[in-house]
Backbone bond lengths (Angstrom), bond angles and torsions (degrees), N, CA, C in turn:
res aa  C-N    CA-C-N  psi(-1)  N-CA   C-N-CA  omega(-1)  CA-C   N-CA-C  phi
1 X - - - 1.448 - - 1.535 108.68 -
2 X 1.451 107.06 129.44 1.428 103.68 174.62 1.646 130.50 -87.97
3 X 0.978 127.03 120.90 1.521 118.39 -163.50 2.126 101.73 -95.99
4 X 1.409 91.51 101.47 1.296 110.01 143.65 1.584 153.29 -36.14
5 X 1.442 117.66 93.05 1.550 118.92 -157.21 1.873 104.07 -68.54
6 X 1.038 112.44 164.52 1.414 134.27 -176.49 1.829 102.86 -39.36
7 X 1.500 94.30 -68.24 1.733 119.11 -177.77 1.706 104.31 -50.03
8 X 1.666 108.50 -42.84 1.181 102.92 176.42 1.752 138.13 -42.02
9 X 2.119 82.32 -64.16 1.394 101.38 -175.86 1.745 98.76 -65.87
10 X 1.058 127.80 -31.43 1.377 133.90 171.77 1.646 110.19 -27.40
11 X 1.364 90.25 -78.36 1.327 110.47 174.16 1.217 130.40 -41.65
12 X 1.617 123.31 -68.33 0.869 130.05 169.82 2.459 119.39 -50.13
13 X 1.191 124.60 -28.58 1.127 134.18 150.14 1.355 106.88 -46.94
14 X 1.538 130.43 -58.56 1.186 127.86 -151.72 1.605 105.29 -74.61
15 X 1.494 92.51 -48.44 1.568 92.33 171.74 1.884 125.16 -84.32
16 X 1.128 107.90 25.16 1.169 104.16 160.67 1.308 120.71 -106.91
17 X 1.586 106.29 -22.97 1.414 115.61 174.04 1.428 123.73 -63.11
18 X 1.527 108.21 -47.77 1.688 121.04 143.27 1.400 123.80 -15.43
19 X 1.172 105.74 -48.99 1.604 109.48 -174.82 1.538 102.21 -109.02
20 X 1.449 154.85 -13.16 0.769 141.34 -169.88 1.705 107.41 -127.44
21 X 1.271 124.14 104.30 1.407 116.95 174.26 1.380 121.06 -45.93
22 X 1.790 107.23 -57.54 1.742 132.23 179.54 1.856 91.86 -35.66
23 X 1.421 117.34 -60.89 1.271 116.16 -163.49 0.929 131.33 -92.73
24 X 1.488 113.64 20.14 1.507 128.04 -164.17 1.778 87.38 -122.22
25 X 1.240 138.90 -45.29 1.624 143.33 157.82 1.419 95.16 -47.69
26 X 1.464 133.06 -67.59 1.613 99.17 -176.63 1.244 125.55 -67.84
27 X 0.921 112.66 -53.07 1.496 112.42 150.11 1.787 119.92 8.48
28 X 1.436 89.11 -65.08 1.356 106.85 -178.99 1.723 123.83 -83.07
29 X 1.381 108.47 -36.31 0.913 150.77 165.12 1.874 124.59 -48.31
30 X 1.398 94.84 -83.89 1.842 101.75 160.55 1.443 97.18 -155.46
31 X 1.897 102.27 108.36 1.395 127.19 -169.72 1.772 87.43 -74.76
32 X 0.969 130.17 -43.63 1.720 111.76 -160.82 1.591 100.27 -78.40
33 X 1.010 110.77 -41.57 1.779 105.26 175.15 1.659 115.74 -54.32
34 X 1.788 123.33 -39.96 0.896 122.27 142.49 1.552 142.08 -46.30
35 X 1.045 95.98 -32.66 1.873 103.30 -171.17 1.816 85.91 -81.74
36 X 0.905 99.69 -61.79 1.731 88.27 -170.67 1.633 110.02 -68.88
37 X 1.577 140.24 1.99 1.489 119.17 136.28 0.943 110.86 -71.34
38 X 1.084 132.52 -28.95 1.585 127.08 -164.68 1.501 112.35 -76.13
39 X 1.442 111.10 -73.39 1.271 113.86 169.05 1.364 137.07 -71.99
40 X 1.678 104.52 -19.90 1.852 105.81 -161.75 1.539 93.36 77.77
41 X 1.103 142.58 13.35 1.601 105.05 160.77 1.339 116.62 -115.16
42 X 1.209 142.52 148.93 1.226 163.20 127.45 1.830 118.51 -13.69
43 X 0.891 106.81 102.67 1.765 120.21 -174.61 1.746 99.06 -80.31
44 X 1.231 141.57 108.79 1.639 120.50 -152.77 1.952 73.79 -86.77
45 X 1.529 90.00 172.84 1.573 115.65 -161.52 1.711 97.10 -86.41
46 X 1.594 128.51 -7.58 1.357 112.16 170.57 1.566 114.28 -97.80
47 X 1.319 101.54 15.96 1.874 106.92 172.36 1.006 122.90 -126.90
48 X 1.368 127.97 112.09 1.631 139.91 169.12 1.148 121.58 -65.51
49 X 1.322 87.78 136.04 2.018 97.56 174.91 1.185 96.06 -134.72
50 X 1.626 103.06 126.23 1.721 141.21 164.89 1.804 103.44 -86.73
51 X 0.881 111.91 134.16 1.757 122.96 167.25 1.064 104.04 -134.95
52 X 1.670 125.68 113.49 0.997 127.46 -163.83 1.885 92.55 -129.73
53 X 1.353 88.08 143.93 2.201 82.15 -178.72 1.071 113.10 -127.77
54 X 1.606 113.38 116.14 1.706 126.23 171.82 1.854 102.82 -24.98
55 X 1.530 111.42 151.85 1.543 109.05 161.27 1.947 84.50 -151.45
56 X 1.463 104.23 -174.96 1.338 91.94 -157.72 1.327 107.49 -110.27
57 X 1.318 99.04 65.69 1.736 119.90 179.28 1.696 100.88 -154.96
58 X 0.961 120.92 -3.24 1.526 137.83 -146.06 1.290 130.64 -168.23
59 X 2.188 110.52 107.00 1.019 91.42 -170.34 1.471 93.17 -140.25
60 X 1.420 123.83 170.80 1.395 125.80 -152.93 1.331 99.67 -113.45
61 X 1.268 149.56 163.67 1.368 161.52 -121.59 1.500 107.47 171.63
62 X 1.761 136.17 89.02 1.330 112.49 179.62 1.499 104.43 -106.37
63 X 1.017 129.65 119.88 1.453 146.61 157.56 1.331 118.81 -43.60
64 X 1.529 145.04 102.96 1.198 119.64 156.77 1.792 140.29 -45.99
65 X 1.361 129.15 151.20 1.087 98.77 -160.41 1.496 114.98 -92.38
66 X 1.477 115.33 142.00 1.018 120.43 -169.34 2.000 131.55 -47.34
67 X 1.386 98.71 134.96 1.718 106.52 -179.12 1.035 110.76 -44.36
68 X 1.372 135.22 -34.66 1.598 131.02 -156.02 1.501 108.88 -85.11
69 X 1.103 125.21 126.18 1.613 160.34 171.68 1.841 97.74 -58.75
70 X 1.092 137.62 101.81 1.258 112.42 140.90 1.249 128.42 -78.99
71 X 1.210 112.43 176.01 1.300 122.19 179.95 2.100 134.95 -20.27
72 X 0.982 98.75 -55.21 1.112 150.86 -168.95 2.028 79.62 -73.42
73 X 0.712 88.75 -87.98 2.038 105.01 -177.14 1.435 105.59 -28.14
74 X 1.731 95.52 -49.03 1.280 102.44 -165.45 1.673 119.09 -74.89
75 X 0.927 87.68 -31.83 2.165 100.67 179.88 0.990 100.73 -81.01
76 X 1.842 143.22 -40.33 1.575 127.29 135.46 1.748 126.11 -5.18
77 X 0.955 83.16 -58.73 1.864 98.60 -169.35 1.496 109.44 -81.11
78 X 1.174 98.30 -28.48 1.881 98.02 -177.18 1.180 111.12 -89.75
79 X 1.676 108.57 -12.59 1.632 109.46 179.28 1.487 102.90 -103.30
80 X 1.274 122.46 -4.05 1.400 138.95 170.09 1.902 120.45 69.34
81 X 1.374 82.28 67.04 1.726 119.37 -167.73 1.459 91.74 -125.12
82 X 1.969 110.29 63.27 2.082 75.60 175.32 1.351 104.43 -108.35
83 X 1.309 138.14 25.51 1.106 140.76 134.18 1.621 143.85 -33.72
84 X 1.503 86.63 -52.31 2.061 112.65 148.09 1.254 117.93 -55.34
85 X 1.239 110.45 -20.70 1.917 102.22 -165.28 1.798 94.61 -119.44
86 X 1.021 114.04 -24.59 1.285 89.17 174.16 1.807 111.25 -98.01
87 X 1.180 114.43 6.42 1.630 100.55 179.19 1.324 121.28 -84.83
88 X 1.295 110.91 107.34 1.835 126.59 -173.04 1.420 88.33 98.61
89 X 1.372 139.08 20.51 1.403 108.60 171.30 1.235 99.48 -102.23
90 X 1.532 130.68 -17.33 1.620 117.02 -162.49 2.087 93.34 -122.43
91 X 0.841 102.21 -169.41 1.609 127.21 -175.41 1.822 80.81 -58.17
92 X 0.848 102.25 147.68 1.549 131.71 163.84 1.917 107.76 -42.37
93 X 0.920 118.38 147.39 1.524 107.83 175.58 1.667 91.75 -141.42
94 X 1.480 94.06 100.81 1.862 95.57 -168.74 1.456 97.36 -91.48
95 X 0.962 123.19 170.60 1.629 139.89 -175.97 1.716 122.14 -141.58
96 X 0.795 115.93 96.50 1.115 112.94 163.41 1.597 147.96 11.23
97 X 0.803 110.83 91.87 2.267 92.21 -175.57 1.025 118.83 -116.32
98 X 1.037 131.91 166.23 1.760 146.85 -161.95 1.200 104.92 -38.03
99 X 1.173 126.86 136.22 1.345 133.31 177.23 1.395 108.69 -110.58
């Protein structure tokens, strides 16, 4: 099995939406129901996905999310909970499901 980088599965979504209207509305519509026809993977239920679509007045900007720990993050980590602090803080870590 080949494991697929972030930019990849990215990619490959973006350009299917390109070519497919039907899948470019779910897409928009309900991205995890999409991501898992598309890819087979499973979006887990504590991570949101926004799909937001350039038009030509309007364009989207995604930020990675920022390094800094607040508080809260930080007493996580010192109590050695970094599971708590990183969920929704980094890129999505999708997983795979039954095929």
């Amino acid at each position: 099995m080949t494991t697929k980088t972030h930019e990849e599965m990215l990619a490959e979504l973006i350009g299917r939406a390109a070519q497919d209207e039907g899948f470019r509305a779910q897409l928009i519509a309900e991205p995890k129901v999409a991501i898992k026809d598309a890819l087979g993977i499973d979006v887990p239920e504590s991570v949101s996905v926004a799909v937001h679509e350039d038009t030509a007045t309007t364009a989207h900007l995604v930020l990675p999310p920022s390094p800094q720990l607040g508080d809260a993050e930080l007493a996580a980590v010192a109590a050695g909970h970094s599971e708590s602090v990183y969920d929704g803080k980094l890129p999505p870590h999708w997983h795979e499901g039954p095929t």
